[in-house]
N, C-alpha and C positions, 0 to 999 in steps of 0.2 A: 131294172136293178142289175149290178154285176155282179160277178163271184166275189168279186174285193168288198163291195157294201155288205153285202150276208154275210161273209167271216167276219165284217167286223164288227157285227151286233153284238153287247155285251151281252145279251143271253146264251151268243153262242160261242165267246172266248174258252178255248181252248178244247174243246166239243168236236173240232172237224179238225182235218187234214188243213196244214195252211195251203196259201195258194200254189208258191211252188212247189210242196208235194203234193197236192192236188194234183198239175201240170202234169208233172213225172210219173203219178199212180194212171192218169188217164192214158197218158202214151205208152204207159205199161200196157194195159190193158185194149188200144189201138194198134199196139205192134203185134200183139198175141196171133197164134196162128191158127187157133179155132175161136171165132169171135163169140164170147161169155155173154149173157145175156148180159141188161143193167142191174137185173134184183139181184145177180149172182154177189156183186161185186161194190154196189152202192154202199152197203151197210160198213163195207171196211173205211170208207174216208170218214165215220165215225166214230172207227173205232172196234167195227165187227157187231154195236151189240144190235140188236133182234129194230129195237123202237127209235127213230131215227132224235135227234134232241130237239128238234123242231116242237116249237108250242104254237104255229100257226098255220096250215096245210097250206095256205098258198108260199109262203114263204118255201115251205119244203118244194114243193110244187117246181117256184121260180130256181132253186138252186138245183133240182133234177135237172129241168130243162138247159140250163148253161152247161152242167156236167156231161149233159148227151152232146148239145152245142160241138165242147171243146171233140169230145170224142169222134162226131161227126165232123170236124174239121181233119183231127189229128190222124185217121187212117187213110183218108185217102192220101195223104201228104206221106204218109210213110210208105206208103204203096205204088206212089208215081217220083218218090225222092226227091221230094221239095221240102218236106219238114226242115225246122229249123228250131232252134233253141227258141223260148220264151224269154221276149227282148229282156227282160230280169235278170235274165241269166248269163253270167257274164266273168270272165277273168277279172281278180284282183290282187292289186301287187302288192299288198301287205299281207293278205289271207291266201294267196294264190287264183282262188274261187270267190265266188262272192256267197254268201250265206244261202241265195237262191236259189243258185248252181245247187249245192251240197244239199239243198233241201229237195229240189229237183231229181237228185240222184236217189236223195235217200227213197221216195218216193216209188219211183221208178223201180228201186230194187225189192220195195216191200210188192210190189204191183208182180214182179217178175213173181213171187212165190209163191200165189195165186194160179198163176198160168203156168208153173214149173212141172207138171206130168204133162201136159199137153208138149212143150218146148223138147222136155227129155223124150217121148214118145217119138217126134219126128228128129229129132237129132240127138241120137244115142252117143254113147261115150263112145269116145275110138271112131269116130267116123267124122272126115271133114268138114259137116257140120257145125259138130260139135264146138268145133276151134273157132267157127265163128262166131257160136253163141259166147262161149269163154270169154271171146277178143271182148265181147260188148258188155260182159258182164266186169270182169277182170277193170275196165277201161271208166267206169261208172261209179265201182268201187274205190277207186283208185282217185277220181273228181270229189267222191263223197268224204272221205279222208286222206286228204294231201299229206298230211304231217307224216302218218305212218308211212305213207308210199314213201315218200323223201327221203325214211331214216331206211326203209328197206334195200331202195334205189342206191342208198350211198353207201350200205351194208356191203355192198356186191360192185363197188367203184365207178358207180354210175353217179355223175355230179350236174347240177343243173335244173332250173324249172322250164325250160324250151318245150321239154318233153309234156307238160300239164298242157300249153298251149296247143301242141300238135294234137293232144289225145282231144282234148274242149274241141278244136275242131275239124276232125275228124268224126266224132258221136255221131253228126247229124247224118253223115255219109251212112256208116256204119248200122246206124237205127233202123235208116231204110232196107239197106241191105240186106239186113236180118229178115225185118220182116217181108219184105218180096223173096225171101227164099223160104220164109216159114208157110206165108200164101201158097207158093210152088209146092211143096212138098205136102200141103194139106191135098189140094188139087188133084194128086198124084196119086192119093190113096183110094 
């Protein structure tokens, strides 16, 4: 069974994380720089609460196991700089982003706020780090609401969507990045 069949059991519409922020929370949680156990962090693609909404343990079972899966794919690949966006995820020229993307991102950002005293711990404000934490949070934000970034960018005589495309991709670069210097820096202590 995939992650895509188990989301889309009507018992369990609108219960879980969908799949691209799924994606986005797991690579959150694979870029991290102290790695979180699974029970730390499972409960939130439901939502946070304590009992997972599952009414049948294997079913829960199969969707752990693909969750570790993606996770077990997604860090080594941020750590040797191969990761890659989730073919879903994609530029689109009426939306800028495709819904994927943006749910990707959103994901991603919820996942960052879980790991966000660990991230600020080894990259404190004012310090070189920092700015490249910033760059990938700032750059994700920015994926996950194009409109706002658009009217801000054009606030300040900056015109153009070139810039959505270089930042789309560049991420994957950057993802990695991050995390082989959040790796380094845990390493160091």
């Amino acid at each position: 069974m995939t992650l895509e069949n188990i989301l889309s059991l009507p018992e369990l519409e609108g219960k879980l994380l969908n799949e691209a922020r799924t994606q986005g929370f797991i690579a959150s949680m694979a870029a991290a720089p102290n790695i979180l156990p699974p029970e730390e962090w499972l409960p939130f693609l439901w939502g946070g609460d304590e009992v997972a909404p599952f009414s049948d343990g294997e079913q829960l079972e199969n969707y752990i196991e693909l969750v570790i899966q993606m996770w077990n794919a997604f860090r080594p690949a941020l750590l040797d700089g191969t990761w890659e966006w989730p073919l879903t995820c994609k530029l689109d020229d009426e939306d800028i982003v495709s819904i994927q993307t943006r749910d990707f991102c959103e994901g991603m950002l919820q996942g960052w706020q879980l790991a966000r005293d660990d991230w600020e711990t080894i990259m404190p404000e004012q310090s070189e780090d920092n700015a490249l934490l910033g760059g990938v949070l700032l750059s994700l934000s920015m994926l996950y609401d194009p409109e706002t970034s658009i009217s801000t960018l054009s606030e300040q005589g900056i015109e153009g969507l070139e810039q959505f495309e270089e930042i789309f991709n560049a991420i994957p670069v950057m993802l990695c990045g991050l995390t082989q210097r959040g790796a380094a820096l845990v390493e160091q202590q």
